[in-house]
C-alpha positions, 0 to 999 in steps of 0.5 A, spaced: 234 225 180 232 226 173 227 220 171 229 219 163 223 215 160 222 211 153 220 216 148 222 213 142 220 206 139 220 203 133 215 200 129 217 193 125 210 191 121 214 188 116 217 182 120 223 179 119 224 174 126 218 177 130 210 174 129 206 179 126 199 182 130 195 182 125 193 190 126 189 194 121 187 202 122 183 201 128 188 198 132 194 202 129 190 207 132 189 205 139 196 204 140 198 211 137 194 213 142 197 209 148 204 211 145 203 218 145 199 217 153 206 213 154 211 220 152 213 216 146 214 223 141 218 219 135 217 212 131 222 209 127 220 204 122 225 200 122 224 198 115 219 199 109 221 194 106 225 187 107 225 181 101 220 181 097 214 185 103 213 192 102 210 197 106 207 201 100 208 198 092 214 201 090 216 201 083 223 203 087 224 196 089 220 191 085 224 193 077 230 190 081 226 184 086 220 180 085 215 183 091 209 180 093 202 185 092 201 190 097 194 192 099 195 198 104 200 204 105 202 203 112 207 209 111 201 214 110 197 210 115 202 211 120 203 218 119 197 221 118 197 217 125 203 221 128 201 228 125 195 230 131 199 226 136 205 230 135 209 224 134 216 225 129 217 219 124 223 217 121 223 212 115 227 207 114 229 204 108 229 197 104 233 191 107 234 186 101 236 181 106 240 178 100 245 182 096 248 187 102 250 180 105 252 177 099 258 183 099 254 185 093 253 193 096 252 197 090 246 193 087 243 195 095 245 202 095 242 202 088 236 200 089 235 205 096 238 211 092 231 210 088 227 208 095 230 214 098 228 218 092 221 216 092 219 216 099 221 223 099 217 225 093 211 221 096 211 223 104 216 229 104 211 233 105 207 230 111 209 235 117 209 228 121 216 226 116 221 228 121 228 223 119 231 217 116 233 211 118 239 207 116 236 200 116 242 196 114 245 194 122 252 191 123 256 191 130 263 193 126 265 195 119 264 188 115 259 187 108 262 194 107 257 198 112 262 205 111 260 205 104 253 203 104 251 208 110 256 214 106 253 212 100 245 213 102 246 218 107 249 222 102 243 221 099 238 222 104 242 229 105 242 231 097 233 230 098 232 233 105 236 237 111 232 231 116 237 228 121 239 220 120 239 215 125 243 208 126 242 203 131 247 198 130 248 192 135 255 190 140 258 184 140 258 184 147 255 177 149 255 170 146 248 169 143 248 160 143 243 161 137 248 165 133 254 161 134 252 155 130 252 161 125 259 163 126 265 160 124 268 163 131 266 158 137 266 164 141 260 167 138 264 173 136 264 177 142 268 183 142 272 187 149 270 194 150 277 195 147 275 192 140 269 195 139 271 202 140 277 201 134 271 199 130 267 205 131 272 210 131 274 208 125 266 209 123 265 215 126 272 218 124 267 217 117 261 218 117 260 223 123 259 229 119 253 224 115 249 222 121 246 225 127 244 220 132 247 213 134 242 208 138 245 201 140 242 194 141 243 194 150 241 186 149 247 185 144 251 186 151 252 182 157 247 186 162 253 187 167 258 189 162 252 194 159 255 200 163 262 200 160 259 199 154 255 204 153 260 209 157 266 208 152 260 209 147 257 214 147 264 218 149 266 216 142 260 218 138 260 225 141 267 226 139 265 226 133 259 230 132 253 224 133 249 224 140 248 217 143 241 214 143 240 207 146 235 201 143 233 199 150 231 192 148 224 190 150 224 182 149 228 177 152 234 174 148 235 169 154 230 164 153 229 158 149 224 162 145 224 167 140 223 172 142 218 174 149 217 181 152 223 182 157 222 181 164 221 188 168 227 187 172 231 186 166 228 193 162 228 197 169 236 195 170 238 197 162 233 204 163 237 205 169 244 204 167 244 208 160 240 214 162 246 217 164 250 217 158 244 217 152 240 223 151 234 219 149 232 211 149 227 209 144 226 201 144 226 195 140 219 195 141 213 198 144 208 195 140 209 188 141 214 188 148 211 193 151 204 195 150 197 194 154 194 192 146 200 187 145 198 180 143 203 178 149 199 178 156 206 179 159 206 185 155 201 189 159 203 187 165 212 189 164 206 196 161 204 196 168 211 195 171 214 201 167 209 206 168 209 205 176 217 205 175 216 211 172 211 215 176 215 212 183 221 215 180 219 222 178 216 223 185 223 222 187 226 229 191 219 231 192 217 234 198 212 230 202 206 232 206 206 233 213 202 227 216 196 228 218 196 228 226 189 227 231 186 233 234 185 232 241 178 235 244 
């Protein structure tokens, strides 16, 4: 059996639900080292920026939004950190978190034409520079995500040849800290049918704009994670996109927010999705699944994964002959 391992992350230093490690260069540069010891061959910046934090001071952004000072270019950072470890590096855009959710999409793909435009001109040179990322997640077609995603991959494709990543996220569960955000008590939870009526009308759109597709595993009941995954990744290959999955590292079924998954948990979605996607990437090596974690637990679902692995890959092999005594 062919063991398909994490080999993608992403990398979320611009918080938005999740608490910062503080990192400076050193540390940034031990965990590259450990990411690259791991088989981790692409990071994806899930965001440069979001509100008023940024990544690097953009003037793309801060003629529309007020931004606060920023003191370090952690794209050139982790770049120049990508390209001796052969490491590819997809960019992702700028979050408002205000104008896309309040259906004001055109001031959000105004702002990330100029963003697009500036990154390239900026880092476009670096060999580490290996895609885009779409940062705007949804689970369907609502606060019109065709038309934010058209408009700036078109624009990606108008700067770069580079491929386009998206990870959006099922319906699949019912999430109790989400539903009292809802009006619909059930939490929003969508069958497997009503997902792919969604999709197929995305894809039927946008698969000729983007290249891969990666959705949030935890966004789903775990047992229902197969049917899900299945359906999805048929119908993004019909039109052109080949299926990723997001294996998510933290765990959304505790009370807090949020703690490294238990590696029974992680093993089982690694499992379940590895026939269906031609490559898992997660949400999030640095502080779910790396031994340089602020999480203790980290390390250990770090030690849980690498044993899984290694046990996987010496599956189908040929055992030694055991040793036999001989006799006088």
């Amino acid at each position: 059996m062919t063991c398909k391992t994490i080999t993608g992350t992403f990398l979320d230093e611009i918080t938005h639900d999740i608490a910062s490690q503080n990192w400076g260069e050193r540390e940034w540069t031990l965990e590259f080292d450990t990411m690259a010891e791991a088989g981790i061959d692409t990071v994806i910046l899930i965001r440069y920026g979001y509100r008023e934090r940024l990544g690097y001071p953009s003037t793309a952004v801060s003629e529309h939004v007020r931004t606060l000072p920023v003191d370090e270019d952690l794209i050139s950072l982790f770049l120049c950190l990508c390209e001796p470890r052969n490491i590819n590096f997809f960019f992702g855009i700028y979050d408002s978190g205000r104008f896309w959710v309040r259906h004001e999409w055109r001031k959000e793909v105004e702002i990330n034409r100029g963003v697009i435009r500036e990154a390239w001109v900026r880092y476009g040179g670096h060999l580490a520079f290996g895609g885009w990322y779409l940062s705007h997640e949804t689970p369907d077609m609502s606060r019109r995500i065709m038309d934010i995603h058209a408009a700036l991959a078109e624009e990606m494709r108008g700067v770069s040849d580079l491929p386009i990543l998206i990870s959006p996220f099922f319906e699949g569960r019912i999430d109790p800290s989400q539903v009292s955000l809802r009006l619909d008590p059930s939490g929003g939870r969508r069958s497997v049918d009503e997902h792919v009526e969604q999709w197929e009308e995305y894809f039927s759109r946008l698969g000729g704009l983007i290249d891969y597709c990666a959705f949030q595993d935890g966004t789903v009941e775990m047992l229902d994670l197969e049917e899900y995954v299945r359906a999805s990744a048929e119908l993004a290959l019909r039109h052109g996109v080949e299926p990723w999955s997001n294996l998510e590292a933290f765990d959304r079924d505790v009370p807090i927010k949020f703690p490294p998954i238990d590696s029974r948990k992680l093993l089982y979605k690694l499992d379940t999705v590895r026939p269906y996607v031609g490559k898992v990437i997660t949400f999030e090596f640095s502080r779910f699944l790396s031994p340089n974690s602020m999480w203790p637990s980290a390390r250990m679902l770090y030690q849980r994964y690498r044993e899984f692995v290694a046990s996987r890959k010496t599956q189908g092999r040929a055992q030694p002959e055991p040793k036999t005594e001989r006799t006088p």
